[in-house]
C-alpha positions in Angstrom: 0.0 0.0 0.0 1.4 3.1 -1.0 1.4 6.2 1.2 -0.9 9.4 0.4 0.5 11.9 -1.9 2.5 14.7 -0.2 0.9 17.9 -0.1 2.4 21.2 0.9 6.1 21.7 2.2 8.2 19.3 3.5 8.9 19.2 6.7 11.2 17.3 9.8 12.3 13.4 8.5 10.2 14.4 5.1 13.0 16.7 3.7 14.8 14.7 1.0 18.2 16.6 0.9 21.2 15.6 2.7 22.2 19.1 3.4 20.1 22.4 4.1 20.8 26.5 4.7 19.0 27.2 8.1 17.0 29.7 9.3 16.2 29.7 12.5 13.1 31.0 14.1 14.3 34.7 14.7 15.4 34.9 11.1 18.7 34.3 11.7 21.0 32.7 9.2 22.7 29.1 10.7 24.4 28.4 7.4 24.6 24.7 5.6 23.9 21.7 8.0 23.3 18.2 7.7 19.0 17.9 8.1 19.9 15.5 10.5 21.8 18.0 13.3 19.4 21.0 11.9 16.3 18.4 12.8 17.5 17.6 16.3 18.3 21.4 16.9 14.9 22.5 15.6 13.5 19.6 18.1 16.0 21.0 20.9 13.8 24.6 20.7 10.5 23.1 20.5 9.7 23.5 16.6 9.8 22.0 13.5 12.0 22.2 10.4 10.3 23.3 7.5 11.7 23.0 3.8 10.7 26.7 2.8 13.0 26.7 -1.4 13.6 23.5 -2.4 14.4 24.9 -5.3 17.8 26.3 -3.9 21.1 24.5 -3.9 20.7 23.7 -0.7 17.2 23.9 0.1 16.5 26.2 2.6 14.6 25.1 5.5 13.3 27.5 8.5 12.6 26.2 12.3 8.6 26.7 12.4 5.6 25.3 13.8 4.3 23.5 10.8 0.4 23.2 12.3 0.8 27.5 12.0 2.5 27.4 8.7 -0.1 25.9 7.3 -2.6 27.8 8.7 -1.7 31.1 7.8 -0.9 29.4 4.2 -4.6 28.2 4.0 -5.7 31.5 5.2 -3.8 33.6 2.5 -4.6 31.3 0.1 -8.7 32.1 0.6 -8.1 36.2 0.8 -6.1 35.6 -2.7 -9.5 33.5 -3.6 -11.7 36.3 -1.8 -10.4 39.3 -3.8 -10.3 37.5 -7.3 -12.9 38.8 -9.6 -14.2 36.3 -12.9 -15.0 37.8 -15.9 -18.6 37.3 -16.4 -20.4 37.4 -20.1 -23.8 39.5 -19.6 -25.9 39.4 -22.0 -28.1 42.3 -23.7 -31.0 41.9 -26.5 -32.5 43.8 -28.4 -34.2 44.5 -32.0 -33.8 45.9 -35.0 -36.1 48.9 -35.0 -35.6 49.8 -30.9 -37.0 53.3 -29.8 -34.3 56.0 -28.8 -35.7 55.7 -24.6 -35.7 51.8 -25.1 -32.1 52.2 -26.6 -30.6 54.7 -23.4 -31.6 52.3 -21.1 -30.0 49.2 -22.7 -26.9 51.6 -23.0 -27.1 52.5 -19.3 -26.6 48.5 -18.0 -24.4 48.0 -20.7 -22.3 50.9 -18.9 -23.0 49.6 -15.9 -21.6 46.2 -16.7 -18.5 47.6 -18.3 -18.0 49.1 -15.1 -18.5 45.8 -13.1 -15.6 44.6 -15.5 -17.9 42.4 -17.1 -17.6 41.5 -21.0 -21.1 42.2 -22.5 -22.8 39.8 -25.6 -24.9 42.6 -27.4 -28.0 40.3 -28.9 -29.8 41.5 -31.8 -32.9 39.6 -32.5 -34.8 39.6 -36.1 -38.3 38.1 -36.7 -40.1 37.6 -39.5 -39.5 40.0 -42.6 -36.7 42.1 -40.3 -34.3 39.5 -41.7 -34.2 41.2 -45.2 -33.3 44.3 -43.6 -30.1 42.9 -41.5 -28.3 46.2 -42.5 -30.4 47.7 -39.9 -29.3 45.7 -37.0 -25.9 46.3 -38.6 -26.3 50.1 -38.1 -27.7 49.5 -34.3 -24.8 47.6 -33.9 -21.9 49.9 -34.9 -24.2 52.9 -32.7 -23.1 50.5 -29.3 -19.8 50.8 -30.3 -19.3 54.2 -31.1 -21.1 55.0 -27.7 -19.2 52.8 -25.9 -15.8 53.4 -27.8 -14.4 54.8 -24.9 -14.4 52.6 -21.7 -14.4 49.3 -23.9 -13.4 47.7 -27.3 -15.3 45.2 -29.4 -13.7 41.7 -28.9 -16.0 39.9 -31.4 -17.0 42.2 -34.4 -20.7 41.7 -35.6 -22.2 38.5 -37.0 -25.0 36.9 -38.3 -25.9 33.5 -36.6 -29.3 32.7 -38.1 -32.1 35.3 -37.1 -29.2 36.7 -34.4 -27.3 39.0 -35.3 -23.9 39.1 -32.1 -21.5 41.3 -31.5 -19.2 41.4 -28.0 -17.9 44.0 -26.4 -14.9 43.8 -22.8 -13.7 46.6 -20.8 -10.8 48.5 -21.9 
């Protein structure tokens, strides 16, 4: 039976490396030891030794408390997660022949998703005998972008996708 997978740093009889630069727990810099003597020295002041760059020739390993370590890891880990913002596609319909009001107020969530930082799928729909006249939903089209030309730029360019005619636009 094989043991579970490692996760996190390595730590105490875990470390792999003959040799490691200590720190100890004030920050102070014990030079290159065998992990063995740097082990029973971490043991000797009550903490553990944690491999904190592996990376380095030698590792670098720190006396901790390795329960804390990974505490405050786990906690700066979900901040980082807290503060990080998706990208969300909204969506806005409309059609062909909209009124000028029905028009401002489509443009005023549009702005108010730009703002949000959220990429908006403009949606024009034709219906029946409008699909002769897709030049008009063209012309609609290229009015959202010249009134929104200055807090965002058009990441898909206008298409026709059967009686939908889409265009997206993303914050600048």
């Amino acid at each position: 039976m094989t043991p579970p997978a490692f996760t996190g740093p390595r730590y105490n009889e875990f470390i792999q490396s003959q040799k490691v630069r200590v720190i100890d727990e004030n920050g102070e810099n014990l030079g290159v030891m065998f992990t063995r003597e740097a082990f029973e020295q971490a043991q000797e002041v009550g903490l553990d030794l944690v491999e904190i760059s592996p990376g380095a020739d030698p590792p670098v390993a720190k006396f901790l408390d390795i329960g804390r370590f990974k505490y405050e890891a786990q906690k700066k880990a979900n901040e980082q997660r807290k503060r990080q913002k998706t990208q969300e596609i909204k969506e806005i319909k409309m059609r062909p022949n909209i009124d000028d009001h029905d028009y401002q107020t489509k443009m005023k969530k549009v702005f108010e998703f730009l703002e949000e930082g959220d990429k908006v799928k403009m949606t024009l729909r034709f219906r029946g005998r409008e699909m002769a006249h897709n030049q008009l939903g063209m012309a609609v089209l290229q009015r959202v972008a010249q009134d929104t030309a200055e807090v965002a730029k058009i990441e898909a360019h206008p298409r026709l996708e059967g009686r939908q005619m889409l265009m997206v636009i993303a914050p600048k």
